[in-house]
C-alpha positions as CSV (number, residue, x, y, z in Angstrom):
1,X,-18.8,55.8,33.5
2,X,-20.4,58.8,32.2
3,X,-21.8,57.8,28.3
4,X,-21.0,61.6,27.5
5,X,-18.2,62.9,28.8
6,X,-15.5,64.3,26.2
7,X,-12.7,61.8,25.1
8,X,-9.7,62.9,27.6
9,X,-7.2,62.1,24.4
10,X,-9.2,60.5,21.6
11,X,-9.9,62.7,18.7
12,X,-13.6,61.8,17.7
13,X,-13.8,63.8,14.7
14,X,-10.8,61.8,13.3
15,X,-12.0,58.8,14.1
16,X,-15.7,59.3,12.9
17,X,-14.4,60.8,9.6
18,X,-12.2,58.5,9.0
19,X,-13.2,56.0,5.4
20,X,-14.6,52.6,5.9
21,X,-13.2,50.4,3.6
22,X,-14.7,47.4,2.2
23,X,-12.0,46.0,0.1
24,X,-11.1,43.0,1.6
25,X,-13.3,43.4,4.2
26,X,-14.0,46.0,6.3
27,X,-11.7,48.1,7.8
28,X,-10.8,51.9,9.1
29,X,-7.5,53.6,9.6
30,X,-7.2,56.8,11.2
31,X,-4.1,58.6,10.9
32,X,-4.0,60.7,14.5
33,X,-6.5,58.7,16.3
34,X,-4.7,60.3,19.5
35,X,-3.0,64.0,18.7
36,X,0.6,64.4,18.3
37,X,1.2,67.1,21.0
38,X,0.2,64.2,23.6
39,X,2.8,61.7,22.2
40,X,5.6,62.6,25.1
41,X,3.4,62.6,28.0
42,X,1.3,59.5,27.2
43,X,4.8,57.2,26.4
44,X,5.7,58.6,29.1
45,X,3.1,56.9,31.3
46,X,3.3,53.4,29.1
47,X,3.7,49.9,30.7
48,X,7.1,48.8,30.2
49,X,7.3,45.2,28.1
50,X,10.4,43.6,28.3
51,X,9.4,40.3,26.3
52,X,7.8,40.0,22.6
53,X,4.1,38.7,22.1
54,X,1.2,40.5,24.2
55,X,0.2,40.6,28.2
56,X,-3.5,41.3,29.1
57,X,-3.9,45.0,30.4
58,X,-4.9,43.7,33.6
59,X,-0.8,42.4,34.3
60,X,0.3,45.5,33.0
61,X,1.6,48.7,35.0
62,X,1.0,52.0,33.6
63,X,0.7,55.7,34.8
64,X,-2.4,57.9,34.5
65,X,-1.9,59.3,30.9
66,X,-1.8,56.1,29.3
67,X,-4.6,55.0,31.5
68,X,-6.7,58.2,30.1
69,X,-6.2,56.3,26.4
70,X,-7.5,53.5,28.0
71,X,-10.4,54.5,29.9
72,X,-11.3,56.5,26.5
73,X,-11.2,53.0,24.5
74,X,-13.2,51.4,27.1
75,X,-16.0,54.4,27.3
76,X,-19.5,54.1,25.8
77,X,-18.6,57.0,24.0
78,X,-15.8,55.3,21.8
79,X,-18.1,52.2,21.5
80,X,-20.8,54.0,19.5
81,X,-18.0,55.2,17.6
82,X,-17.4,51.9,17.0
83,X,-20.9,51.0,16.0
84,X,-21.6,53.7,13.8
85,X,-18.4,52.7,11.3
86,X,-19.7,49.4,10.6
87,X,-23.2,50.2,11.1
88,X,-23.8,47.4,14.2
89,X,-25.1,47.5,17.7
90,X,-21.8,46.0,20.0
91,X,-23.5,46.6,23.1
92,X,-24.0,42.9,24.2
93,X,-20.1,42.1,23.2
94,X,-17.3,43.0,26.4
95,X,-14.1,44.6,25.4
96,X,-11.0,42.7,26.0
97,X,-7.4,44.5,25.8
98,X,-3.9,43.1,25.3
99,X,-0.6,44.9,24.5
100,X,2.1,44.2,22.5
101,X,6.0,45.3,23.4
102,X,8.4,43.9,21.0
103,X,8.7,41.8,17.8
104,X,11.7,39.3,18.1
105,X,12.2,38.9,14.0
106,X,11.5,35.2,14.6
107,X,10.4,33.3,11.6
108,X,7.0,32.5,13.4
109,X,6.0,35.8,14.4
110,X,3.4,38.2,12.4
111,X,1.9,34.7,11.0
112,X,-1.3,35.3,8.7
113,X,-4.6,34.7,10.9
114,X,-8.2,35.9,10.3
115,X,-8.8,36.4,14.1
116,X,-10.4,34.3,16.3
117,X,-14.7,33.3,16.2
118,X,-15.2,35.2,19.5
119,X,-13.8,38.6,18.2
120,X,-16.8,40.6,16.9
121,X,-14.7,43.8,16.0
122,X,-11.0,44.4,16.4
123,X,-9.4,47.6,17.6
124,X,-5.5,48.5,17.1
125,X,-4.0,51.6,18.6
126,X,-0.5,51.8,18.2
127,X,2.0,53.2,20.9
128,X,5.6,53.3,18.8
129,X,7.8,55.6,19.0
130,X,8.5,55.4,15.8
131,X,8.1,52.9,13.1
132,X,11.2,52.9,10.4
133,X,11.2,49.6,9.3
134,X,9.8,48.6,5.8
135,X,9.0,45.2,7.5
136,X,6.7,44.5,10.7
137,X,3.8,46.8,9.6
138,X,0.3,45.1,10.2
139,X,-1.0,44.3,6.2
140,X,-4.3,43.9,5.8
141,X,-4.6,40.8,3.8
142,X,-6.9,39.3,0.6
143,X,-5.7,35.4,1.5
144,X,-3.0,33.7,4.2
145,X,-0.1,34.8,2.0
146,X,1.5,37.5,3.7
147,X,2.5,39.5,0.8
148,X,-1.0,39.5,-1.0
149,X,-2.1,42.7,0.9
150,X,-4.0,45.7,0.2
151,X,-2.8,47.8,3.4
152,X,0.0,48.8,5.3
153,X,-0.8,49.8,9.2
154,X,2.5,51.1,11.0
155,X,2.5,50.6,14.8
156,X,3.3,54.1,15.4
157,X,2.0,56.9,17.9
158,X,-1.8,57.8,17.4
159,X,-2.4,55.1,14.6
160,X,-5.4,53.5,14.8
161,X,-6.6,50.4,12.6
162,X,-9.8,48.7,12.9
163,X,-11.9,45.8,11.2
164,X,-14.7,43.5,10.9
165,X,-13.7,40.5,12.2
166,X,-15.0,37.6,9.4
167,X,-13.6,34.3,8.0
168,X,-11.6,35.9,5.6
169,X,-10.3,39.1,7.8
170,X,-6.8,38.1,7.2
171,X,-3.4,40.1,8.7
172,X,-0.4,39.6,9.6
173,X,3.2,41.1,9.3
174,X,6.6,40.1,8.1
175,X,9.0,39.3,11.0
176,X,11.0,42.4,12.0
177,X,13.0,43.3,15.5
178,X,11.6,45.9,17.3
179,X,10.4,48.1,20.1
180,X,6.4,47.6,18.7
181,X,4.3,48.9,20.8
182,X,0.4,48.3,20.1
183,X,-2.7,47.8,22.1
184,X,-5.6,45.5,20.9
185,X,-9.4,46.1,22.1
186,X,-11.4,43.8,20.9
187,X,-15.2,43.3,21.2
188,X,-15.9,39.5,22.2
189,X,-18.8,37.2,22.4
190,X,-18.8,36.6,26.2
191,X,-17.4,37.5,29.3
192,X,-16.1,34.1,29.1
193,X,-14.6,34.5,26.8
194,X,-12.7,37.6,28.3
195,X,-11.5,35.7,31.6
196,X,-9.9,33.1,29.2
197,X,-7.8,35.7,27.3
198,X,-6.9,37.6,30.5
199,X,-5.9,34.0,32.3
200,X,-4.6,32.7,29.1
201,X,-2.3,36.3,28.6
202,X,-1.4,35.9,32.5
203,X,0.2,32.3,32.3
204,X,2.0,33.4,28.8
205,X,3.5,36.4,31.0
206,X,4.6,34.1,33.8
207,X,5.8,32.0,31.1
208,X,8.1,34.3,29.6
209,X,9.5,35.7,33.0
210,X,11.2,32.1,33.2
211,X,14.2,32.2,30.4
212,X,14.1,28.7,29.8
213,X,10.6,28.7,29.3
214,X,10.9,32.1,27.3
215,X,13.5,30.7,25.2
216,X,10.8,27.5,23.9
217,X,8.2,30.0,23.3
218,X,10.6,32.4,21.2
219,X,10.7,29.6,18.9
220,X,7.6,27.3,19.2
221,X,5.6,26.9,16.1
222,X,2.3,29.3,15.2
């Protein structure tokens, strides 16, 4: 992959203006991450979910405009984007990518979590429609209570969110039903640890394809 060829879709002066926060911890959000006049054509080539919770972008099927989002995430190019908002060198840390579908409005889902040790840096890039629901927006969180928050991220088109992960980066949502599209890169301590999530993500998948099986993991416990 060529370290400096243009972004096909990613705007990279949006994303490199965009403020660094550092109230709770550090985060970024980028209002049109990917420009609006490609909303039509890149849903148009987006993997079709049919469950809730998130598949590894290895199981899913997409066509090549969503792909060009995704080989733009995974570039060098976006990377030292990356590393220049929070001032670190993520070089020796793989990118893993899962992508969420729907949200259920199950009690259990959206649950308060300050992201596992592995994750270095967490990247959310949301692929929405639209977003009308005052529920179900990622909140940037200052403890495990979900309504102690200090920002709203909503899964929409082009949105982009994306933090430090630490032992206090907490988020979550409140439960809402929904078409929620949103993809997750996040940079990881191994490459071991990347063939867990994928095999992990790939068992989940297979999981939910069987109803009774879907049907216990609807409403197993967090």
């Amino acid at each position: 992959m060529d370290r400096d060829a243009p972004f096909s879709l990613l705007d990279e002066a949006a994303i490199a203006a965009a403020e660094l926060h550092h109230d709770p911890y550090d985060f970024s959000f980028v209002e049109h991450a990917i420009p609006e006049r490609y909303k039509e054509e890149v849903l148009a080539d987006a993997p079709h979910i049919p469950d809730r919770g998130s598949y590894g972008l290895p199981n899913l099927r997409y066509g090549p405009r969503f792909g060009a989002a995704v080989q733009d995430l995974l570039s060098p190019r976006f990377r030292r984007l990356v590393e220049h908002k929070f001032d670190m060198d993520l070089s020796a840390y793989p990118p893993v990518i899962v992508m969420m579908g729907n949200t259920s409005g199950h009690y259990n889902e959206g649950y308060a979590h300050p992201d596992s040790k592995h994750k270095i840096v967490t990247v959310l890039l949301g692929f929405s429609r639209a977003w009308p629901y005052e529920r179900g927006r990622l909140r940037i969180l200052r403890s495990s209570n979900r309504e102690d928050y200090a920002f709203e991220y909503p899964p929409e088109f082009g949105r982009m969110l994306m933090f430090r992960v630490c032992d206090h980066s907490w988020h979550g949502f409140l439960p809402q039903k929904g078409e929620r599209m949103s993809l997750q890169l996040c940079y990881v301590d191994s490459e071991a640890y990347v063939r867990r999530e994928y095999f992990r993500h790939r068992v989940s998948a297979f999981a939910k394809s069987v109803p009774v099986l879907r049907r216990i993991l609807d409403w197993a416990p967090r």
